[in-house]
TINUZA-916515 format. One record per residue (C-alpha): residue in one letter; x, y, z. Coordinates in nm, 4 decimals. Layout:
<gulum A; <X; Y; Z>>
...
This chain:
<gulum X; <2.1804; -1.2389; 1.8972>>
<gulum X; <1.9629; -1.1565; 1.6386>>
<gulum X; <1.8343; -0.8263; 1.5031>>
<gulum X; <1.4477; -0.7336; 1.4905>>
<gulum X; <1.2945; -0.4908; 1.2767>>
<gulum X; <0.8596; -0.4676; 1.3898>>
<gulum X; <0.5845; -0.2386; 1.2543>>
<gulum X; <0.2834; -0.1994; 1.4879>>
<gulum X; <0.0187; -0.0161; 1.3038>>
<gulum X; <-0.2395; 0.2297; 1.4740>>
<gulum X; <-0.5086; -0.0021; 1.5656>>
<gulum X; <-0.1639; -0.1586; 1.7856>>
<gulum X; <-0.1391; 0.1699; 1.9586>>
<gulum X; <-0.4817; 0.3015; 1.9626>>
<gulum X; <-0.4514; 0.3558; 2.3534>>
<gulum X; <-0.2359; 0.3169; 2.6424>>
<gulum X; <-0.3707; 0.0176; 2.7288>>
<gulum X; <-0.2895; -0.1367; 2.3580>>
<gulum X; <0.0764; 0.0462; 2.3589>>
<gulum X; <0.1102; -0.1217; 2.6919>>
<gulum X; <0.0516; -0.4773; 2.4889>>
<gulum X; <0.3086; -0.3717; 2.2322>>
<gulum X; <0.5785; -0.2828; 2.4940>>
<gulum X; <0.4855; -0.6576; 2.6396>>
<gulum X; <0.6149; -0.7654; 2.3384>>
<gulum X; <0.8840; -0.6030; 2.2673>>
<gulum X; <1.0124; -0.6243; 2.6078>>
<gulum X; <0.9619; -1.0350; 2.5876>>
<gulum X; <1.1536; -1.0565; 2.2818>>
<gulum X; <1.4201; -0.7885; 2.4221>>
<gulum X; <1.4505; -1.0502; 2.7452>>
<gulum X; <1.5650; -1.3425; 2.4923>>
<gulum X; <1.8599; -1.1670; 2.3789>>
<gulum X; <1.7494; -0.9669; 2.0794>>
<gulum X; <1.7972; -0.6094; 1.9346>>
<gulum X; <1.5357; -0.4435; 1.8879>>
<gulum X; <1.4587; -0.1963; 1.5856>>
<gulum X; <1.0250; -0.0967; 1.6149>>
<gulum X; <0.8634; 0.1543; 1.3768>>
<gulum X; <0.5161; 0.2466; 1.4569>>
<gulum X; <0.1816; 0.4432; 1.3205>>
<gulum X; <0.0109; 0.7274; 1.4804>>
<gulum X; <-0.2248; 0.6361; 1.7572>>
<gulum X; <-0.6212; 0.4815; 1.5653>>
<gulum X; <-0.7251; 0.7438; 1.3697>>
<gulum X; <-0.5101; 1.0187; 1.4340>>
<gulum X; <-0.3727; 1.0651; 1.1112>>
<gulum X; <-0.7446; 1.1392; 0.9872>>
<gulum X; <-0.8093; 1.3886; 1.2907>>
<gulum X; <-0.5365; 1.5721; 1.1922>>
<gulum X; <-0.6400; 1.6003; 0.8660>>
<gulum X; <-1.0156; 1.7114; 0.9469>>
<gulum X; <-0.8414; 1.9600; 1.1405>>
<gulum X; <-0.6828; 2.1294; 0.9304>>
<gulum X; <-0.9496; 2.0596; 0.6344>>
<gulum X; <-1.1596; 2.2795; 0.9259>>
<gulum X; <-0.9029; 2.6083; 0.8181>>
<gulum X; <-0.8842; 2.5079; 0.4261>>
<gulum X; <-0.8957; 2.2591; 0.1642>>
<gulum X; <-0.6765; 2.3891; -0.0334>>
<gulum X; <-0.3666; 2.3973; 0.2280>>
<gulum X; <0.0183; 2.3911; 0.1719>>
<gulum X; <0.1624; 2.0402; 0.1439>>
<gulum X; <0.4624; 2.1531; 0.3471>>
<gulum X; <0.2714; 2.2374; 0.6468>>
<gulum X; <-0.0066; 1.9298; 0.6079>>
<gulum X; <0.3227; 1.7527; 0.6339>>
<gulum X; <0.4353; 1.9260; 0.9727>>
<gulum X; <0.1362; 1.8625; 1.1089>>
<gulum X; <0.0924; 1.4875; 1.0409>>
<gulum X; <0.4195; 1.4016; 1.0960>>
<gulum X; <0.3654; 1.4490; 1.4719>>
<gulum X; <0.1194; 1.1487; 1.5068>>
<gulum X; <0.3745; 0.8934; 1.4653>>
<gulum X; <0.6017; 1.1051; 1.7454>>
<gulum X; <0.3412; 1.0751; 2.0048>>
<gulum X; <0.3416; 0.6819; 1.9494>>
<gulum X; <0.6779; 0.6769; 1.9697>>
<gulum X; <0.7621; 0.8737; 2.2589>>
<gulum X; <0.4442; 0.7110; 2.4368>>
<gulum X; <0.6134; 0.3357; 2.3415>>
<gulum X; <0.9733; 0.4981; 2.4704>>
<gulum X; <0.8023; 0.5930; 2.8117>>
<gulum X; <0.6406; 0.2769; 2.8717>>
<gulum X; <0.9316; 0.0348; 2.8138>>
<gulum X; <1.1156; 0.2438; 3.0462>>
<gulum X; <0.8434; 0.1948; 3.3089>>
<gulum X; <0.8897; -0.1690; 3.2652>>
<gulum X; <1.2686; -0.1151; 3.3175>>
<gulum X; <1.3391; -0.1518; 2.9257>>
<gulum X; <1.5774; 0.0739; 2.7622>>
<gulum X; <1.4556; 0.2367; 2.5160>>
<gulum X; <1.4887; 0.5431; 2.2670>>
<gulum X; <1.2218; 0.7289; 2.0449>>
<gulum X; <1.3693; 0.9224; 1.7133>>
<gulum X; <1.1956; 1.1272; 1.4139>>
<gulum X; <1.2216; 1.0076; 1.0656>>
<gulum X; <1.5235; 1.2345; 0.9881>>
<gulum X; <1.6698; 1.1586; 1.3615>>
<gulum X; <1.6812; 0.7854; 1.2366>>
<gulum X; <1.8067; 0.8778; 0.9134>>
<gulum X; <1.5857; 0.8717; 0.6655>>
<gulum X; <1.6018; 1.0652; 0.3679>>
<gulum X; <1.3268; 1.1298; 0.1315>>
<gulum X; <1.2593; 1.3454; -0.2309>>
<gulum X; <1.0898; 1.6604; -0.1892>>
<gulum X; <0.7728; 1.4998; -0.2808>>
<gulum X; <0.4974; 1.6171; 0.0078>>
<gulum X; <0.2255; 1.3555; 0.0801>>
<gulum X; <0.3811; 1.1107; -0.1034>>
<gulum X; <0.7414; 1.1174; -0.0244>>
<gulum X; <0.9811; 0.8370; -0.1521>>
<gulum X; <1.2876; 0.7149; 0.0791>>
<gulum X; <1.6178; 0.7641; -0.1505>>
<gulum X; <1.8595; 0.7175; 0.1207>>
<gulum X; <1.9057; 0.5862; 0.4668>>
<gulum X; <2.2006; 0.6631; 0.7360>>
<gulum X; <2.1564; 0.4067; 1.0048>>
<gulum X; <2.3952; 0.5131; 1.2499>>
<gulum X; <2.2150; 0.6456; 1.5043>>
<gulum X; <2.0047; 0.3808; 1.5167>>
<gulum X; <2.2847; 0.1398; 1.5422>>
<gulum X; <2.4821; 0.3704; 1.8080>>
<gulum X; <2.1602; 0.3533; 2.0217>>
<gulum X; <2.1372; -0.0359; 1.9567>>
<gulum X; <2.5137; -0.0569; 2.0941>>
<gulum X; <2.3914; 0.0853; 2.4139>>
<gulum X; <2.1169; -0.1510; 2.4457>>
<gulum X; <1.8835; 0.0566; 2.3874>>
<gulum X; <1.5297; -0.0414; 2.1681>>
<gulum X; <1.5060; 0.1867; 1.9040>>
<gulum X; <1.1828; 0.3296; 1.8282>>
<gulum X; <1.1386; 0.5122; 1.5315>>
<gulum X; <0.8386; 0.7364; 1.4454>>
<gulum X; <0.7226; 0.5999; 1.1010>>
<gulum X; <0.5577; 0.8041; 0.7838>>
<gulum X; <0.7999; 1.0566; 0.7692>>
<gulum X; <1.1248; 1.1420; 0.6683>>
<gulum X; <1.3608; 1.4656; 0.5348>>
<gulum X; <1.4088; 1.6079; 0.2166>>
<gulum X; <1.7270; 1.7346; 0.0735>>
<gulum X; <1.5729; 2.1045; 0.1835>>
<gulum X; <1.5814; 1.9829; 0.5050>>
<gulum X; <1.1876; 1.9430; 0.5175>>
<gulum X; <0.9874; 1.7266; 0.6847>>
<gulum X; <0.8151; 1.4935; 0.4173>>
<gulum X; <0.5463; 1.1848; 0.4606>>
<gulum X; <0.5766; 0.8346; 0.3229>>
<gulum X; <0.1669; 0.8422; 0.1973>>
<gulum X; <-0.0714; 0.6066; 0.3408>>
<gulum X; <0.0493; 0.3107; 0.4928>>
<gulum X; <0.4259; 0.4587; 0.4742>>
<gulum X; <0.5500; 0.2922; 0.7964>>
<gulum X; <0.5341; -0.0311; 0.6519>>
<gulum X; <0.8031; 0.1017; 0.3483>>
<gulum X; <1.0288; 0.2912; 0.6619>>
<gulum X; <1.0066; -0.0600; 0.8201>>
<gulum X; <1.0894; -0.2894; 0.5373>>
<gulum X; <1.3413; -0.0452; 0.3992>>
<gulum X; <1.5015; -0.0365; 0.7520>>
<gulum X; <1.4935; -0.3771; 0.7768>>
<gulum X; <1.7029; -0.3895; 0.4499>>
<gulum X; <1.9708; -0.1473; 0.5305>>
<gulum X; <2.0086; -0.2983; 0.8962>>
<gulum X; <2.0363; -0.6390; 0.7337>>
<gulum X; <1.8115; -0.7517; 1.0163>>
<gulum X; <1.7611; -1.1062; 1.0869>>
<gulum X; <1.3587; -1.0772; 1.0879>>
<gulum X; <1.1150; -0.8588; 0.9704>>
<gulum X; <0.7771; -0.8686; 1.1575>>
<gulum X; <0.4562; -0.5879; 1.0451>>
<gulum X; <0.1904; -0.6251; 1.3187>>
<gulum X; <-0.1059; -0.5157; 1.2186>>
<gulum X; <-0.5098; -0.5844; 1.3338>>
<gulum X; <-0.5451; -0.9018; 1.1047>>
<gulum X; <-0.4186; -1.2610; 1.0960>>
<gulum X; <-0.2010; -1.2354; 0.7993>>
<gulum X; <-0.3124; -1.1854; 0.4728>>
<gulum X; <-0.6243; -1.3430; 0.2817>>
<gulum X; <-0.7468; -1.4689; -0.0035>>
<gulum X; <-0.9924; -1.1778; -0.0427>>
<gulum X; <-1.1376; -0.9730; 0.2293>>
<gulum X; <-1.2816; -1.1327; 0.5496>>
<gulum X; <-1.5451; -0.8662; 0.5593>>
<gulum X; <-1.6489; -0.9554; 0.2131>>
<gulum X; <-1.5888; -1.3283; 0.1794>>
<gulum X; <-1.6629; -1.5453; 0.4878>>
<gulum X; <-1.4717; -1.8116; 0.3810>>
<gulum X; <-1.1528; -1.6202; 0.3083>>
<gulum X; <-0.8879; -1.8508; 0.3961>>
<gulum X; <-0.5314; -1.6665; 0.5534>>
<gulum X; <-0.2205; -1.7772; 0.3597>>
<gulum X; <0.0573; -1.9182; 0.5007>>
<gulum X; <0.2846; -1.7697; 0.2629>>
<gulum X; <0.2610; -1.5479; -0.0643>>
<gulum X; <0.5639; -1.4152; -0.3016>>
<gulum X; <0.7452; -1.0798; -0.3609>>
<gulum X; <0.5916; -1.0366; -0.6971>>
<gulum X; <0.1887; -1.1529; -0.5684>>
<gulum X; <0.1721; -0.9315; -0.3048>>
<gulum X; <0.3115; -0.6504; -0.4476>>
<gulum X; <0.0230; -0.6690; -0.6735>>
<gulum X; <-0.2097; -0.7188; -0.4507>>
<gulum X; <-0.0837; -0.4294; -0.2269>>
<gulum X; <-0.0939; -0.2184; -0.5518>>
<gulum X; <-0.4766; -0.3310; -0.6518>>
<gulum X; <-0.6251; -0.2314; -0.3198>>
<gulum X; <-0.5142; -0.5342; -0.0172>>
<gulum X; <-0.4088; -0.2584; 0.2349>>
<gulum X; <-0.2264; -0.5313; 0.4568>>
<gulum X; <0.0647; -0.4418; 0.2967>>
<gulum X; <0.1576; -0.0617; 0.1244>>
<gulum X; <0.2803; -0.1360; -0.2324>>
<gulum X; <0.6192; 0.1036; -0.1816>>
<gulum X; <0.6605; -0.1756; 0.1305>>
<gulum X; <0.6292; -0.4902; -0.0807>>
<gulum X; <0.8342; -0.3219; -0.3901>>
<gulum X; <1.1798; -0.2613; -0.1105>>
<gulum X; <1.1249; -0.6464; 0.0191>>
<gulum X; <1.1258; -0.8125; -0.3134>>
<gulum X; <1.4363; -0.5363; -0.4532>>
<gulum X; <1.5805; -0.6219; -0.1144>>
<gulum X; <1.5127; -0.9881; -0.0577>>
<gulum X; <1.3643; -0.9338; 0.2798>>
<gulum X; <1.1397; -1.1670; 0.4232>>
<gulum X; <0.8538; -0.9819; 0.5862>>
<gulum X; <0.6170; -1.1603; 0.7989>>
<gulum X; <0.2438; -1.0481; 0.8977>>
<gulum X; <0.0567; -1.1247; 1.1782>>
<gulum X; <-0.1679; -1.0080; 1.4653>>
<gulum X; <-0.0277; -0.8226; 1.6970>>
<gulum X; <-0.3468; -0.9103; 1.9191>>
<gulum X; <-0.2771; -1.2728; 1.9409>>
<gulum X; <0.0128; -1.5320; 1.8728>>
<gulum X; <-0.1025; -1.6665; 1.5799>>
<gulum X; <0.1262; -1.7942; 1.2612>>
<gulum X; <0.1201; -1.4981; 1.0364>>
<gulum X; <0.1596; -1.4675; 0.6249>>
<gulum X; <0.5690; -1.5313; 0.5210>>
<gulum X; <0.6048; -1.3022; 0.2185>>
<gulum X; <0.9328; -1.4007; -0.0102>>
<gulum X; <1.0681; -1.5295; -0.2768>>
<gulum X; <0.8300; -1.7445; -0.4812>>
<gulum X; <1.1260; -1.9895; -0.5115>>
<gulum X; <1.0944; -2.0449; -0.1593>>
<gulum X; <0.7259; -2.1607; -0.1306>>
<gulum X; <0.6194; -2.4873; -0.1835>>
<gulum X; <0.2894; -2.4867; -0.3849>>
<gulum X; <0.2339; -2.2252; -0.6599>>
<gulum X; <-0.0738; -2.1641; -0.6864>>
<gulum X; <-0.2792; -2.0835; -1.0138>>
<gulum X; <-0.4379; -1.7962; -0.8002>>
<gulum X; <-0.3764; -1.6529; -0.4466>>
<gulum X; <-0.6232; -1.4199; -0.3949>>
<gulum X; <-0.8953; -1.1769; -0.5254>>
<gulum X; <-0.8381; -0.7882; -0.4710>>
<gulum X; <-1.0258; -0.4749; -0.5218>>
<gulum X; <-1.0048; -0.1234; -0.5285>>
<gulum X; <-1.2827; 0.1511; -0.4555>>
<gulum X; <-1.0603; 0.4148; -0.5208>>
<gulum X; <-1.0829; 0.4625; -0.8737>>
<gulum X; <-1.2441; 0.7106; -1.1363>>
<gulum X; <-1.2805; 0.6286; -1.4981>>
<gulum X; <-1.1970; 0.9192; -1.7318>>
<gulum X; <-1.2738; 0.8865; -2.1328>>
<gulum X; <-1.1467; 1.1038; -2.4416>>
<gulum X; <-1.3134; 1.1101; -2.7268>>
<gulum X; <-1.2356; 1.1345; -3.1097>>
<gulum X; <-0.8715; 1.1985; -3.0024>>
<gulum X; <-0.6233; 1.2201; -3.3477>>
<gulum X; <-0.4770; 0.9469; -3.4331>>
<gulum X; <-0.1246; 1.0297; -3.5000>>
<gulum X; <0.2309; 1.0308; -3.2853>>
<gulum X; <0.2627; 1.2011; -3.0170>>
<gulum X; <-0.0751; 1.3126; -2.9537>>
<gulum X; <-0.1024; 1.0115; -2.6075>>
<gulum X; <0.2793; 1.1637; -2.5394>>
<gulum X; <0.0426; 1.5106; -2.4773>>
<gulum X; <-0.2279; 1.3632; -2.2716>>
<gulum X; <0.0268; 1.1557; -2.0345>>
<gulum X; <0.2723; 1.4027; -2.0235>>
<gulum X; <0.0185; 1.6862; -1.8523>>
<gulum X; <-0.1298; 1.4534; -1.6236>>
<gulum X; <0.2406; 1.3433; -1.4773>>
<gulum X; <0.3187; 1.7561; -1.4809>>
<gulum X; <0.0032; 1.7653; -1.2333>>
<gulum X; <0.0974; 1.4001; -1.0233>>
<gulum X; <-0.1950; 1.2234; -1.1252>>
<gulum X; <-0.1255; 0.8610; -1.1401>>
<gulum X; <-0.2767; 0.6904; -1.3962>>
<gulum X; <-0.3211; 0.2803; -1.3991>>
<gulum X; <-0.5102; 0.1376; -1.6914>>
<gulum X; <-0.5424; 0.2679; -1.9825>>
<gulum X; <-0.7410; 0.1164; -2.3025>>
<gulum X; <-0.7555; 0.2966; -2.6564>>
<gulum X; <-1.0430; 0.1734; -2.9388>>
<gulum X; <-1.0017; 0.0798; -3.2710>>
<gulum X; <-0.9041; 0.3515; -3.4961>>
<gulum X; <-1.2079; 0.5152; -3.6814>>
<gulum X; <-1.1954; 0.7756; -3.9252>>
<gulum X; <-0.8222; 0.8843; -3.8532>>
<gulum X; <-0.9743; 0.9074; -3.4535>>
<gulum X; <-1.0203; 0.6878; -3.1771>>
<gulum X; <-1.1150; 0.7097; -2.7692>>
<gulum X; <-0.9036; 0.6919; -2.4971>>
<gulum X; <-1.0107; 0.5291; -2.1679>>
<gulum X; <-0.7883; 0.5722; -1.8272>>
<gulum X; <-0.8626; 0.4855; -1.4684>>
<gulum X; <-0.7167; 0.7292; -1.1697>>
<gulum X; <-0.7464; 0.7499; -0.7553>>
<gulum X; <-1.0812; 0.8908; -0.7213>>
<gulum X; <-0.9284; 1.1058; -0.4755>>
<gulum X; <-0.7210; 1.2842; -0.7838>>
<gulum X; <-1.0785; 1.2600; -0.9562>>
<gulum X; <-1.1745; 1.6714; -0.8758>>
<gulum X; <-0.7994; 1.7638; -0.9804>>
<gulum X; <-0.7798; 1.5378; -1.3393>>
<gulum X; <-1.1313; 1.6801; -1.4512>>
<gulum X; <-0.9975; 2.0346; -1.4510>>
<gulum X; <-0.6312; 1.8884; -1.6492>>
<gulum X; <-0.8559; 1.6816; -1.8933>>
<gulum X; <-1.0851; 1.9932; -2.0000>>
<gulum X; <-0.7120; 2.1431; -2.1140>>
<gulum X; <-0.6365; 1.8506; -2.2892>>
<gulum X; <-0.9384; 1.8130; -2.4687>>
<gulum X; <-0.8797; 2.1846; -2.6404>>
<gulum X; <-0.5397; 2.1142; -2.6493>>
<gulum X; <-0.5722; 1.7841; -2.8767>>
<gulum X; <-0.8970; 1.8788; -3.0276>>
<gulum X; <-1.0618; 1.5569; -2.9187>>
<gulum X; <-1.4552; 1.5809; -2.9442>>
<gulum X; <-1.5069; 1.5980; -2.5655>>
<gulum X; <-1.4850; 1.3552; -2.2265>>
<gulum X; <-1.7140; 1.1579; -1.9829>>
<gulum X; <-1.6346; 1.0296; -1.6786>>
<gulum X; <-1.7427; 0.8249; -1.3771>>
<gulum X; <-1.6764; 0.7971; -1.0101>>
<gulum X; <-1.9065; 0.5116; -0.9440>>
<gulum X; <-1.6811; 0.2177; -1.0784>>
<gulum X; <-1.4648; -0.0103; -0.8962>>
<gulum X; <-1.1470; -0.2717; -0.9719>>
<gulum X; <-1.1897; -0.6156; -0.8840>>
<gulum X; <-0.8636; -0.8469; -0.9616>>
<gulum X; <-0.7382; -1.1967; -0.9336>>
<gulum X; <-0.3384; -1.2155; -0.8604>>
<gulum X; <-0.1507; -1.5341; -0.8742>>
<gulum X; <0.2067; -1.6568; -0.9841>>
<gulum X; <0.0697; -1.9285; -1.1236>>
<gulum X; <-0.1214; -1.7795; -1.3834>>
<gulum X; <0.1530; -1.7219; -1.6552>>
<gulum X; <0.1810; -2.1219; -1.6740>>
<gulum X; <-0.1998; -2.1943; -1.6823>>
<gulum X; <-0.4218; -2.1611; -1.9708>>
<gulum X; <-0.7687; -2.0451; -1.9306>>
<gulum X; <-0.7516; -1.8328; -1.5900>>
<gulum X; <-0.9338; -1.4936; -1.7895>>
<gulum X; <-1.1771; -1.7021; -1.9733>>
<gulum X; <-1.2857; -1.8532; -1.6122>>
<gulum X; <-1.2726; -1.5277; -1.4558>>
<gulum X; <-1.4673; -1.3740; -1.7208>>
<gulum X; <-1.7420; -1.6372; -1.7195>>
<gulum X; <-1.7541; -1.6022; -1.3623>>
<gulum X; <-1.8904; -1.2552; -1.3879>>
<gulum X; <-2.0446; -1.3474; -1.6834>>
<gulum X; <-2.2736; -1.5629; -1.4625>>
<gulum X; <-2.3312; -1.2857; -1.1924>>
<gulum X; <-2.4763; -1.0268; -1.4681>>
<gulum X; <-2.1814; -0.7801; -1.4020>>
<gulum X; <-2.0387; -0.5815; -1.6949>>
<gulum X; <-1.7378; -0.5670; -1.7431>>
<gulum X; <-1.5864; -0.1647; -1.8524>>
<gulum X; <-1.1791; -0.1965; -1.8794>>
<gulum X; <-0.9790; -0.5063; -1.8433>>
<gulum X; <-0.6106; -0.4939; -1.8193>>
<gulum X; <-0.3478; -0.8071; -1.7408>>
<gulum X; <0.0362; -0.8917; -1.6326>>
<gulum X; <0.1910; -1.1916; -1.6502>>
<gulum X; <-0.0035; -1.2587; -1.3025>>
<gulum X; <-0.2850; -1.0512; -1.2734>>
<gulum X; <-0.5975; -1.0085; -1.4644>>
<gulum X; <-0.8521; -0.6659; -1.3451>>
<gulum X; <-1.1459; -0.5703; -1.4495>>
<gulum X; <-1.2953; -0.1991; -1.3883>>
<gulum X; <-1.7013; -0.2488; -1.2814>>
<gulum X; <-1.9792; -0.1092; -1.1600>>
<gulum X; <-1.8944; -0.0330; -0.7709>>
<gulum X; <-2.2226; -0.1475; -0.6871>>
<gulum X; <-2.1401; -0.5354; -0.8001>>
<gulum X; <-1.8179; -0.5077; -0.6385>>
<gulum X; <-1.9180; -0.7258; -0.3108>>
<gulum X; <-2.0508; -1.0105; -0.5802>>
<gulum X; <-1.7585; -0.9588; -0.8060>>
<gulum X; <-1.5349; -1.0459; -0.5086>>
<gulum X; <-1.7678; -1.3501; -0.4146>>
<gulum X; <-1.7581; -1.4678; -0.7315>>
<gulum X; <-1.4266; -1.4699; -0.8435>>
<gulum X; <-1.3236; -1.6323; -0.4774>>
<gulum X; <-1.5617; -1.9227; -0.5399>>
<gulum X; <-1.4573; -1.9709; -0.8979>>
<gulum X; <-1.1028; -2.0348; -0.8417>>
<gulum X; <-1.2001; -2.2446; -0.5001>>
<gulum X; <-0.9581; -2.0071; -0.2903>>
<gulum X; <-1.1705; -2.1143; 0.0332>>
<gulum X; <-0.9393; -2.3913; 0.0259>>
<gulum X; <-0.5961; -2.2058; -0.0210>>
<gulum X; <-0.3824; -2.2744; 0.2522>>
């Protein structure tokens, strides 16, 4: 008997009719002998209703109670799912976050699982039961409710998945697998068959939203296997896991991007220790996240600083950077919301010369300026104009002839 661990995302249980599909499913694979573990979303868009809804009483609201309040959208799946394998004479069992054990830090919005107590789950598994757990969400050492951030039921799934020690590990979501670059962008995006720990992690982390980054980081620390597929059709999925396992490395796998970026720039900031210790320091204090940074050549004892943030954080960081600015004595700041990061993620890339000269010709050819560049051992991004970000994407997918990945 083996042990499954599925995600079905919101567009899975956007209706009755579409929760009816999933407990199909579940109930098919529950008939050959198999124990059942199934996390799932709220129902479509719920999540952002909620969130309007309270945006209605105040934008400035209490994290603890946005987290009450969003929390229940992954219940009503949940119980809905619960109900309906019971109507097809499947045993079943809905639980919370904290019900199934999950522990979180006291982080609101963006909660981070530190701990998991999976017997419940496995006493309800024991009574042949499925086990349906409400995604998202999980309990702080206050005893609060917390949320996982966007795309968090992938992480409770994957980190379940790891702590069960369960023989598969299946996220069903609204797409084939994942691609080479976006379908809606790229026509001739090509799914992959199978991608590593370390390449979809980045590509999670530079804007693919197959996948949530906090997801990818517990399979490759945990050596799980996670496969993605359609939960609309039957179709072979994407097998993400250990590069040593694939076949074929390729130079690259795929070309990401990322709307969700501001660019922020300090100038004529002292040049002496401590002074980027200052400017990093208050943005953490504040929980802005910040992803590249790029500092000029020294100039008169002074140089500019260059960062990228969410653009979501953008309103929040302006307001911390004006205190810096005094606080250093740096000339002043500009900023801009209308950028975008394009990248190009492979594992092959740290054995091949010659990958950022072709990508930078590549956009070289389009007429698209390039603002902040920044590279790992396999990835190379670029921070652009958002409104070249379509032909960016095009470009870079033709260049490296990914509509023939397989």
């Amino acid at each position: 008997m083996s042990l499954w661990v599925t995600k079905f995302g919101g567009s899975s249980v956007a209706s009755l009719d579409r929760i009816d599909n999933v407990a199909e499913r579940i109930a098919e694979l529950r008939s050959q002998g198999n124990d059942i573990v199934v996390v799932v979303s709220a129902m479509g868009d719920t999540t952002d209703e909620l969130l309007e809804l309270a945006w209605n009483i105040d934008r400035n609201l209490s994290p603890r109670e946005v987290d009450m309040l969003l929390a229940t959208g992954e219940q009503q799946s949940a119980a809905l799912l619960a109900m309906t394998l019971a109507n097809k004479q499947c045993p079943a069992v809905s639980l919370t976050g904290w019900q199934a054990g999950i522990q979180s830090d006291s982080q609101h919005g963006k909660a981070r699982i530190m701990k998991l107590d999976t017997s419940r789950i496995q006493k309800e598994i024991e009574q042949n039961k499925v086990v349906i757990i409400a995604g998202f969400q999980g309990i702080s050492p206050e005893g609060e409710i917390t949320t996982l951030g966007r795309g968090g039921s992938d992480t409770t799934a994957v980190a379940l998945a790891a702590s069960l020690k369960a023989d598969h590990c299946i996220i069903f979501t609204d797409v084939d697998g994942v691609y080479t670059a976006d379908p809606r962008i790229v026509e001739d995006a090509c799914k992959l068959s199978v991608i590593s720990y370390d390449e979809m992690l980045e590509m999670a982390s530079l804007g693919a939203v197959v996948l949530q980054p906090r997801a990818a980081e517990f399979a490759m620390l945990y050596h799980v296997d996670v496969e993605v597929r359609n939960s609309f059709n039957d179709h072979p999925g994407t097998l993400i896991t250990e590069v040593a396992k694939m076949e074929n490395q390729r130079v690259v796998s795929g070309v990401a991007h990322d709307t969700n970026v501001a660019r922020i720039a300090l100038f004529d900031v002292p040049d002496h220790p401590g002074v980027a210790s200052i400017i990093f320091k208050l943005l953490a204090d504040h929980r802005i996240n910040v992803d590249m940074v790029i500092q000029s050549a020294m100039r008169d004892d002074r140089n500019d600083i260059a960062f990228t943030i969410d653009r979501d954080e953008f309103n929040k960081a302006r307001h911390v950077v004006n205190e810096i600015v005094v606080k250093i004595g740096a000339s002043g700041m500009s900023y801009s919301i209308e950028v975008a990061k394009v990248s190009i993620v492979g594992a092959g890339m740290q054995s091949n010369l010659g990958v950022a000269a072709r990508m930078f010709d590549a956009l070289a050819r389009k007429d698209i300026n390039i603002h902040m560049i920044s590279t790992s051992e396999i990835k190379i991004s670029c921070i652009i104009d958002e409104d070249r970000l379509e032909d960016a994407v095009k470009a870079l997918h033709s260049a490296f002839h990914l509509e023939q990945a397989e």
